[in-house]
N, C-alpha and C positions, 0 to 999 in steps of 0.2 A: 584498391581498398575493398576490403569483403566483409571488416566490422567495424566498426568505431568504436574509439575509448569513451570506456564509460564513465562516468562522475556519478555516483552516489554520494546524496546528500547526507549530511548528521544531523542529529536532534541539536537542537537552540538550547544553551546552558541558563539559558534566563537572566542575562548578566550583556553588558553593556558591550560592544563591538569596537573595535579600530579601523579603521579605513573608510575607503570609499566603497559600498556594497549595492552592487543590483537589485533591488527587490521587484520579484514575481509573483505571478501567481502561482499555484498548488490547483492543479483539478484532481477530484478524485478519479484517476482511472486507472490504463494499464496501461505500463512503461512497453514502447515497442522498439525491437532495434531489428532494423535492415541487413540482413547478411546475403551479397548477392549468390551465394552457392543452394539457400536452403530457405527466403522470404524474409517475413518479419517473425521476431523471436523474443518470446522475454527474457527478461535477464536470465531466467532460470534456464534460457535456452529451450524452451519451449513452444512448439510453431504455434503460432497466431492464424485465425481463420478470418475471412471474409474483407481483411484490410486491403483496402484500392493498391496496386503495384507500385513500388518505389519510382518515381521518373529523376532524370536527369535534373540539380536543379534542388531539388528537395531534401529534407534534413533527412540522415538516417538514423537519428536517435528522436522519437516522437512520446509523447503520451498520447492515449486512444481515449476517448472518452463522446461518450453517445449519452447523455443526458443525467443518467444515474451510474452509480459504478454497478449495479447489479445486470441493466441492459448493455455495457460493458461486456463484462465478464462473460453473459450469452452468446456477444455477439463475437467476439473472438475467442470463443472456444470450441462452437459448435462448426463440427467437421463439414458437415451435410447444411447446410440453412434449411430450415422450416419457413411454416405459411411466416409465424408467429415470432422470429427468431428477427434480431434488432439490425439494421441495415448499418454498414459503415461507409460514410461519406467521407469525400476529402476534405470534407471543413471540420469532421470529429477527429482531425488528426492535429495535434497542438505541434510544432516543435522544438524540441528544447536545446539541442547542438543542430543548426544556430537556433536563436529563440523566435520563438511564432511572436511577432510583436502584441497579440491579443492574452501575449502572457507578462507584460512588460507595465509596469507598475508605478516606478520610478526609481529615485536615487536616494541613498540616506550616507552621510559622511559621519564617523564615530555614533552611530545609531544609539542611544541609552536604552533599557528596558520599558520608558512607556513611550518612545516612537514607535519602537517596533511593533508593542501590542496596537497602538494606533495603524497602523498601518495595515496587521493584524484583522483588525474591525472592515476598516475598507474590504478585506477580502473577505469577510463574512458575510458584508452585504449584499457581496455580488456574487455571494452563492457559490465561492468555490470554498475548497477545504481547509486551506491557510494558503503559507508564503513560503518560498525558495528565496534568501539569502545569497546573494552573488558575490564570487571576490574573487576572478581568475576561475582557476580549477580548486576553488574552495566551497562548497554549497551549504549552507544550512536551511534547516526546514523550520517553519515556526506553525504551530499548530492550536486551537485553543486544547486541548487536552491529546497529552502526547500518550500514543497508543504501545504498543510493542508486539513484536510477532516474534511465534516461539513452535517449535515443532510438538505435535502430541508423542510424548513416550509410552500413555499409558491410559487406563480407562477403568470404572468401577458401575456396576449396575447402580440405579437409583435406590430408595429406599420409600415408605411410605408409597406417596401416590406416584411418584416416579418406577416404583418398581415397574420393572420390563422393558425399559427404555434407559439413557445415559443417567448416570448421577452425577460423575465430575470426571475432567480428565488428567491426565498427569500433563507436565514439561515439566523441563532442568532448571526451572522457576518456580514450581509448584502448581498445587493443585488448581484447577479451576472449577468452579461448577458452577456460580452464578452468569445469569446473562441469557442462558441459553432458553427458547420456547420450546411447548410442549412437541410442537412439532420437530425441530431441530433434532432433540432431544430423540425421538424416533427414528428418524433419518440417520444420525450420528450412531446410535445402536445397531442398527442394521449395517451400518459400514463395518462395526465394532466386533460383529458376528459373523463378519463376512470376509475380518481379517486386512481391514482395507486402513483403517483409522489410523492406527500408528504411524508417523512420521508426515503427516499432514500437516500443513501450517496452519494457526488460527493469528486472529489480529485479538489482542488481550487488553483492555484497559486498568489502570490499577491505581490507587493513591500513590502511591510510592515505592524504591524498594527497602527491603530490611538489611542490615547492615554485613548479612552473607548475600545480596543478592535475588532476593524470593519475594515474589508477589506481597503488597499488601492489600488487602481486600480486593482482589483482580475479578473482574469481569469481561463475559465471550461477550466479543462483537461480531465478528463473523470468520468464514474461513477465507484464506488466501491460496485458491487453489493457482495463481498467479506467481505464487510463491515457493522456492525450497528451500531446505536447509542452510543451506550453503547462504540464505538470502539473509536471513535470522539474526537479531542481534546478539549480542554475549551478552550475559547477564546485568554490567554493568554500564552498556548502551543502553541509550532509550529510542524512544522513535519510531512508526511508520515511514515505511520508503514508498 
């Protein structure tokens, strides 16, 4: 075996379930899968740095998570480690084929919409990001505000006091420009100038969508450099993976 089948989760319809369902936790981090030829790798197939060696024994499909997703994403990204750069332990390794029981929740038979968000709450308190929904090879993710991730196609200078920096960007959703900090905003330019920005994933919050599909009042939460296209919903998905 050199990778394991993946299960990617779906967004929760918001509407009442049938069966018997596993519920889990959600931490926010980054999905790592075990390939004995080349380490551990994101979905996007992208190597992972600093992650302790797969041993006999152990899940090969995991989530990484070091405290915040931001000391995350440092800590397996970075090639070289720094003084400053976030340590991964074997206990920041969750797994989820099979499940790390520290992610295991309980049981809900025909679940209605205010168990779930009950349940929901439980995982709010305890500080992770929501729920994973179990049912076989079925997963759903229950979130308190369902996000979505979209590749950037496109980009426009600010205006006003933004000039010289980002104003808003495109995807096959539309535009975005709110959310984003002054700094971001600099950062995001300079990638933008330097020809780098386009086809980058961002994580997008939004009310809803309009009835082609297109953002309604969307807001940047942050990038997925965790993320590619290929990872991305179609417009008529919703959801954080």
């Amino acid at each position: 075996m050199t990778y394991p089948k993946i299960i990617n989760p779906r967004a929760w319809h918001g509407k009442r379930l049938t069966g018997d369902w596993l519920v889990t936790l959600k931490v926010d981090g980054v999905r790592a899968i075990w390939c004995d030829k080349r380490g551990w790798l994101s979905r996007a197939e992208k190597e992972l740095h600093n992650i302790p060696a797969w041993r006999e024994g152990q899940p090969r499909d995991c989530e990484v998570f070091v405290n915040t997703f931001r000391n995350t994403i440092r800590a397996t990204r970075t090639r070289c480690r720094k003084v400053d750069t976030p340590s991964i332990a074997q206990e920041h390794l969750y797994g989820l084929a099979p499940l790390d029981q520290r992610l295991r929740l309980g049981c809900l038979t025909n679940p209605s919409p205010a168990e779930i968000r009950a349940q929901l709450q439980r995982a709010n308190e305890l500080e992770c990001e929501g729920l994973v929904l179990r049912q076989a090879e079925q997963w759903i993710k229950v979130k308190p505000a369902e996000t979505h991730d979209v590749a950037i196609t496109g980009y426009a200078e600010g205006r006003g006091k933004h000039r010289g920096r980002l104003g808003f960007v495109t995807t096959t959703r539309g535009a975005v420009g709110a959310g984003f900090t002054d700094l971001e905003r600099e950062l995001l330019w300079a990638e933008a100038k330097a020809q780098i920005l386009v086809g980058q994933v961002i994580e997008v919050s939004c009310m809803q969508f309009t009835p082609n599909g297109q953002f309604r009042h969307p807001v940047f939460v942050r990038l997925r450099p965790d993320k590619t296209t290929a990872l991305c919903c179609s417009p008529l998905q919703t959801g954080r993976h």
